[in-house]
C-alpha positions in Angstrom: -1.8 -3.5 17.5 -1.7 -3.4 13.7 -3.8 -6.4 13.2 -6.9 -8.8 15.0 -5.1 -11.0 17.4 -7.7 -13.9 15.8 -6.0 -16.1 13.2 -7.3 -16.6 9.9 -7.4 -20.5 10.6 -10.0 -19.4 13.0 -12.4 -19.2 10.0 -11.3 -22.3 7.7 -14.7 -23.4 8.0 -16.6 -20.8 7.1 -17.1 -22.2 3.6 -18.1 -19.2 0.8 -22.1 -19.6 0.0 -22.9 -20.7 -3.5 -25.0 -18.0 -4.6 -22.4 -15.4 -3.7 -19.9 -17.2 -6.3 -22.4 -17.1 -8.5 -23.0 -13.0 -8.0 -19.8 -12.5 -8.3 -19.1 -14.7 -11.2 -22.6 -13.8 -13.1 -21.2 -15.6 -16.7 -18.6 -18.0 -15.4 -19.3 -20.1 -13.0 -16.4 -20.9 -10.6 -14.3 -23.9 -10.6 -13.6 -26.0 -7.0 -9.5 -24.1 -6.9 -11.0 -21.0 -7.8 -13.9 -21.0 -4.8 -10.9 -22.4 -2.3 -9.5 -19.1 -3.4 -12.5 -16.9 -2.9 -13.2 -18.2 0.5 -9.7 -18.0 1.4 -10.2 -14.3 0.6 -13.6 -14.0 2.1 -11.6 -15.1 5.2 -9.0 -12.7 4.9 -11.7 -9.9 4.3 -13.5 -10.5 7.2 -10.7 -10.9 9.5 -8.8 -7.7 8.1 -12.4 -6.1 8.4 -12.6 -7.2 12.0 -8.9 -5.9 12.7 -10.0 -2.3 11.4 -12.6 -2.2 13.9 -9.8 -2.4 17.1 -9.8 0.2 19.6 -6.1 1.4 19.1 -6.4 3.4 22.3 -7.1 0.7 24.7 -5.0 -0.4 27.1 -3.3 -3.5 27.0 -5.2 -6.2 27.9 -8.1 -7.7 26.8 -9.2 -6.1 23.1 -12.0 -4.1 22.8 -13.9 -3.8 18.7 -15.8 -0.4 18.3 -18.4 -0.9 15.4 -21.4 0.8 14.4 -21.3 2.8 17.9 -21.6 -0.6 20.2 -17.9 -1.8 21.8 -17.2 -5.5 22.0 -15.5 -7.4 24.4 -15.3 -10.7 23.1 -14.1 -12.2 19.7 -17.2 -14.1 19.1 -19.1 -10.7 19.2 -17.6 -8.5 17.2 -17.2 -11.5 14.7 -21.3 -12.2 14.7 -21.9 -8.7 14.2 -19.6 -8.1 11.5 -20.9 -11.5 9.9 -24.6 -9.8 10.5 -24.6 -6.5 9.9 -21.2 -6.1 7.4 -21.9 -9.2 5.1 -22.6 -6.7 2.1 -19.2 -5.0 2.8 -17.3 -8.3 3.5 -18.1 -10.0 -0.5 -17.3 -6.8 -1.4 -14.0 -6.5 0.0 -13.5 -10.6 -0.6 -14.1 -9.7 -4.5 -11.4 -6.8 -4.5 -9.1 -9.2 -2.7 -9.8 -11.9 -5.1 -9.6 -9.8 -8.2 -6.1 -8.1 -6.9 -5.2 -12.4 -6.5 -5.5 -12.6 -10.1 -4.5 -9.4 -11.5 -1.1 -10.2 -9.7 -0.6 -13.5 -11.7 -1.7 -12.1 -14.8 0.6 -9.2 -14.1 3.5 -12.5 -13.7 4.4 -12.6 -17.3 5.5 -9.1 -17.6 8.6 -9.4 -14.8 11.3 -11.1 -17.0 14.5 -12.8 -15.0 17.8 -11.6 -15.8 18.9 -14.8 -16.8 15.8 -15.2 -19.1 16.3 -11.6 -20.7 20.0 -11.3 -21.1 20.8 -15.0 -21.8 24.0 -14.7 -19.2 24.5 -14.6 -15.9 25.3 -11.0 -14.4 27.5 -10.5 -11.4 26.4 -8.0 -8.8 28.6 -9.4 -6.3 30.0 -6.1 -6.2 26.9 -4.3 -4.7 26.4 -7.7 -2.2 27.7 -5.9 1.6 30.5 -8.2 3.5 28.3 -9.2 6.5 30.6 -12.1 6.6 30.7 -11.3 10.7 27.3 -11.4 11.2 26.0 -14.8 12.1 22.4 -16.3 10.7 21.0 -16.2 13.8 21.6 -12.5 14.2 20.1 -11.6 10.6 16.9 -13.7 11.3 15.8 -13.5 14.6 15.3 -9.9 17.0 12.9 -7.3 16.6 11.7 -6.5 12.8 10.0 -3.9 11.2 8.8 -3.3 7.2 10.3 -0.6 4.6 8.7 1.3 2.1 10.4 3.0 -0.2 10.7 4.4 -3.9 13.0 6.0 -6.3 12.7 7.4 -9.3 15.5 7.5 -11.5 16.7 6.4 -15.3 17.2 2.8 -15.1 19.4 1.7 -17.9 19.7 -1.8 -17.1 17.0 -2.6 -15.2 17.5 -6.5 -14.8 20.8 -6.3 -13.5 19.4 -4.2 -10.6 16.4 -6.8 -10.2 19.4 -9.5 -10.4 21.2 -7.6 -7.2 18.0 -6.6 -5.1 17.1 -10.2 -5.2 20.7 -11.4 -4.2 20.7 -8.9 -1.5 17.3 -9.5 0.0 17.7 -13.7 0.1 21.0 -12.6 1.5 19.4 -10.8 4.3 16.3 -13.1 4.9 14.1 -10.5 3.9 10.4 -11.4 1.9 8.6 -8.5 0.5 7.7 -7.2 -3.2 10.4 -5.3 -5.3 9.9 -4.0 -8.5 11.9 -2.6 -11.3 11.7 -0.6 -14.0 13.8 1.8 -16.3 11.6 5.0 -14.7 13.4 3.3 -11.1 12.7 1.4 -8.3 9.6 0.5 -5.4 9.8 -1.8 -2.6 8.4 -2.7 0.4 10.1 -5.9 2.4 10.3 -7.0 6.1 12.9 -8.4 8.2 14.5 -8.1 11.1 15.8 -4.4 12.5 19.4 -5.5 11.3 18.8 -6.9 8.1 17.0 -3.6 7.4 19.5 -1.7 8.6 21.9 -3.3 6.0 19.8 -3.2 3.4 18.9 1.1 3.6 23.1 1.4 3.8 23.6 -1.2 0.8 20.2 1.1 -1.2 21.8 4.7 -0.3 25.3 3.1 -1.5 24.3 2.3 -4.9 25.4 5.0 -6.8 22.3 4.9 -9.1 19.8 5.8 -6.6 20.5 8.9 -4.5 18.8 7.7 -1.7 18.9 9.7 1.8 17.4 7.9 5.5 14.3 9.7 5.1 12.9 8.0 1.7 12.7 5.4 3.7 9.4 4.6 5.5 9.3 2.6 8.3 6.5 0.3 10.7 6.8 -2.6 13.1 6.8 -6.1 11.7 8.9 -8.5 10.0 10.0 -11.0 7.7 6.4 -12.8 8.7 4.3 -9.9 7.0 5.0 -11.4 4.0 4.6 -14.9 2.5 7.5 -14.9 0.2 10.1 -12.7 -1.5 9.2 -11.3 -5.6 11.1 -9.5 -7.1 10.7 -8.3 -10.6 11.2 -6.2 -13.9 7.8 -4.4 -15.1 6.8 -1.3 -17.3 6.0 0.6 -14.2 7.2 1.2 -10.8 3.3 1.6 -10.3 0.6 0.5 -12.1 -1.2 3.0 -13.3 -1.6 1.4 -16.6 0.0 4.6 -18.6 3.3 4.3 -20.2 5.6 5.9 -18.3 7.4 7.5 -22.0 3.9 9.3 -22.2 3.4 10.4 -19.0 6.9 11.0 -16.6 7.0 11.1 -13.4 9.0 14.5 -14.1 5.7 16.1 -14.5 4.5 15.4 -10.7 3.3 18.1 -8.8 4.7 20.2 -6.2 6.3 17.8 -3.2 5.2 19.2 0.0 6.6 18.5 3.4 3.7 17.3 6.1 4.5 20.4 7.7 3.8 22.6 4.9 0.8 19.6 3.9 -0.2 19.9 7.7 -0.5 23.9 7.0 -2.7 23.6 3.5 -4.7 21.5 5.0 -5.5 23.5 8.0 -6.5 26.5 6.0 -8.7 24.2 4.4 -10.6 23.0 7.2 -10.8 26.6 8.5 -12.6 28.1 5.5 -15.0 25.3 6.0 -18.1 25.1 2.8 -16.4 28.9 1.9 -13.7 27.3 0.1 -14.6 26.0 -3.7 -10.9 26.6 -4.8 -8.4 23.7 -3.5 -9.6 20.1 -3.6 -7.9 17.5 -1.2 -7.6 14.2 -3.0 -6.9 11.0 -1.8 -5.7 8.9 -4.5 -6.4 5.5 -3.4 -8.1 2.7 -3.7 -11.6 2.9 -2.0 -11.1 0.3 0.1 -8.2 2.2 1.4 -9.7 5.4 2.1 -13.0 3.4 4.0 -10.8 2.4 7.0 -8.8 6.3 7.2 -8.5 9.1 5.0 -7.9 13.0 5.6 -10.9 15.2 6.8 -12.9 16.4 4.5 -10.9 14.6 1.2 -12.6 13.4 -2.5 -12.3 9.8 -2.0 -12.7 8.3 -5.8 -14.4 5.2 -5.7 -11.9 3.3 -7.6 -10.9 -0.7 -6.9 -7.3 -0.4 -8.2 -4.6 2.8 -9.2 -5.0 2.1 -13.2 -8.8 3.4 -12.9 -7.2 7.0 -11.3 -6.7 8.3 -15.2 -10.4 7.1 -15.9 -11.7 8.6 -12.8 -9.8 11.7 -13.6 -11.2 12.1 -17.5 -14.5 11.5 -16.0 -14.4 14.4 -13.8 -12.1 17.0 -15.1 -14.7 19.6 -14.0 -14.2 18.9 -10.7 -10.7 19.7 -10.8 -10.7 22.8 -13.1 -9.4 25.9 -11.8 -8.8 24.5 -8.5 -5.8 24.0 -6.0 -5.5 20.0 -6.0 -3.7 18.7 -2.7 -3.1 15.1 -3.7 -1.5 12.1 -0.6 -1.7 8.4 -0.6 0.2 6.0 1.2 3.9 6.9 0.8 3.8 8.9 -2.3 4.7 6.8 -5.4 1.2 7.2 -6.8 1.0 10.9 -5.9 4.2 11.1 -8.5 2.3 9.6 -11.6 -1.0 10.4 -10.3 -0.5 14.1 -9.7 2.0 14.5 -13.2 -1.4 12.5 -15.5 -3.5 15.1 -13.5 -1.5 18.2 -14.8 -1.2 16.5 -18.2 -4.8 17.4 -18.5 -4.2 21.5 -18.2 -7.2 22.3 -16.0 -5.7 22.8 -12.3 -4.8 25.9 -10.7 -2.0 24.3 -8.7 -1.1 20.5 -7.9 0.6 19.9 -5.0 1.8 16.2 -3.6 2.3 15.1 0.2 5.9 14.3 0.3 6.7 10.4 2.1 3.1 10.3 2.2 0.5 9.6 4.8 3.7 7.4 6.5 5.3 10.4 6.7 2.8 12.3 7.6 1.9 10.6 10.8 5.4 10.3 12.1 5.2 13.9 12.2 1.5 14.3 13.1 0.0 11.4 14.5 -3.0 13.2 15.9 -3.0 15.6 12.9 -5.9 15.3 10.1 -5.6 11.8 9.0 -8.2 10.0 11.0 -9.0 6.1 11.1 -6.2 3.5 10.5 -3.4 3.1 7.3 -4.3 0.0 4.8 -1.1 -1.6 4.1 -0.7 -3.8 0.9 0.7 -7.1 3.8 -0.4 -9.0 6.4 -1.1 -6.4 8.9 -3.8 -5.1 7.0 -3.6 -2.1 8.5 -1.9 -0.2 10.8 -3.0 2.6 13.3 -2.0 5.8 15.0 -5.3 7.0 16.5 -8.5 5.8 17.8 -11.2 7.3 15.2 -13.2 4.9 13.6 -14.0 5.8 10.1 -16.1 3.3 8.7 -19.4 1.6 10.6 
């Protein structure tokens, strides 16, 4: 199970301290919405935290928690230890979460509507599928999962495809984040098995984006892992915070399949301390890489992808004359990531795991990655093996 059967409700009362506001906010003291918000992400935290410590091999049943090497049978355990022990961790996390609140609505203003841009109404009727003969009923309800997917291609109108994907996705009841830009298109958006059916055929139809199955990433959920449907125009694809006219994703590293990935990898491991030439990078956020992460991988401490250029200026030397193996989570920021990295002229070789880590463990779920997969919804995260990465 992807997430901690306990509700967030199950903590409305857990009201944030004053003197953590006031840690966190050191200059500005909060206001009464803005320390609703913080608890409401303290909540979140500590209940996503609590989720990441689930035994995924269990059997059905009653849950067990494995934490700091003590299992827990009961809720009200494992929730008094992590409150205990992981309180440091939890603000921590709570503070990510609310800064990533915020950034998002200061990032608001840079997705402009169609209607607002163009001044006229553009009809993408065209690229709407006839499910005339499907009912309602049958587009909302059954079985769901969630897609993640990316494409990059030259996008010469970029508002008339943010005009069609949101048609289509209201169309099919799906909720989710889309966004963009003239370097392409990233999306992730849950709904039921059918509506995401439709929606791949209607993506790989377009003929702008030469889409096949397999860009496609897929994981059990549903319309519910998301709160609402955005979908946008922005600078980037992914945020990286670099324009994408100064640094193209045409400049990414090698792709390489999780077979060939699987294989590098390997070798790695094998040569143990004797190998100083190839560096396996994990190019997300910290808080990602805490709950699961490749064996023996240079986690960057960084809260948020537009720090990866700073972290990478900061430690060129690191990377000079090496191999660089670079993954995250289904490979967008491996493409700009890996192509700022080889900007810099100091690698050997940079390679990229192709689909990602989602990939990757549909092809090797008891390969190298250990621990469980942060998603960016509701889940949290979700898990194909039992390790437990972080105490």
């Amino acid at each position: 199970m992807a997430a901690d059967d306990t509700p967030c409700s199950e903590f409305i009362n857990w009201e944030v301290d004053s003197s953590i506001c006031n840690g966190f906010k050191q200059e500005k003291q909060l206001s009464a919405p803005q320390r609703r918000y913080y608890s409401f992400c303290r909540r979140k935290s500590f209940a996503a935290f609590v989720a990441s410590k689930k035994d995924g091999s269990h059997e059905e049943g009653s849950p067990l928690w494995c934490c700091c090497g003590q299992t827990f049978i009961e809720h009200a355990a494992i929730h008094k230890h992590v409150a205990r022990v992981h309180n440091a961790e939890i603000q921590q996390l709570a503070q990510d979460e609310y800064e990533h609140l915020f950034s998002q609505l200061e990032e608001e203003p840079e997705a402009t509507q169609v209607n607002e841009h163009s001044g006229e109404t553009v009809d993408v009727s065209v690229w709407i599928p006839d499910i005339s003969h499907i009912s309602e009923e049958q587009l909302k309800n059954g079985p769901g999962r969630v897609l993640l997917y990316y494409h990059y291609c030259c996008v010469e109108e970029p508002h008339v495809i943010c005009a069609w994907q949101k048609a289509l996705c209201e169309k099919l009841h799906l909720t989710g984040k889309v966004r963009v830009a003239t370097e392409g298109i990233n999306g992730t958006v849950g709904g039921t098995n059918l509506a995401t059916d439709i929606y791949i055929e209607a993506m790989r139809s377009h003929p702008l984006f030469e889409m096949d199955e397999e860009d496609f990433k897929t994981s059990d959920g549903g319309a519910e892992c998301f709160t609402e449907l955005k979908v946008g125009v922005y600078k980037e694809i992914v945020p990286m915070g670099v324009d994408p006219d100064l640094i193209s994703y045409e400049l990414a590293g090698v792709h390489l399949e999780p077979d060939e990935f699987h294989k590098e990898v390997e070798a790695l491991l094998t040569k143990g301390d004797s190998c100083n030439d190839t560096v396996l990078l994990d190019c997300r956020n910290y808080y990602e890489s805490k709950i699961g992460q490749f064996t023996q991988c240079l986690a960057p401490n960084i809260r948020k992808f537009s720090y990866f250029p700073d972290y990478v200026d900061q430690n060129l030397e690191l990377f000079r004359d090496k191999k660089v193996l670079m993954y995250c989570t289904g490979g967008i920021r491996c493409e700009r990531g890996s192509a700022y990295l080889r900007s810099k002229d100091v690698c050997k070789e940079v390679y990229q795991l192709k689909g990602g880590i989602h990939k990757y463990l549909e092809r090797f779920p008891e390969g190298f990655y250990r621990g469980k997969l942060f998603v960016f919804d509701e889940r949290y995260a979700i898990s194909s093996n039992s390790d437990i990465i972080s105490g």
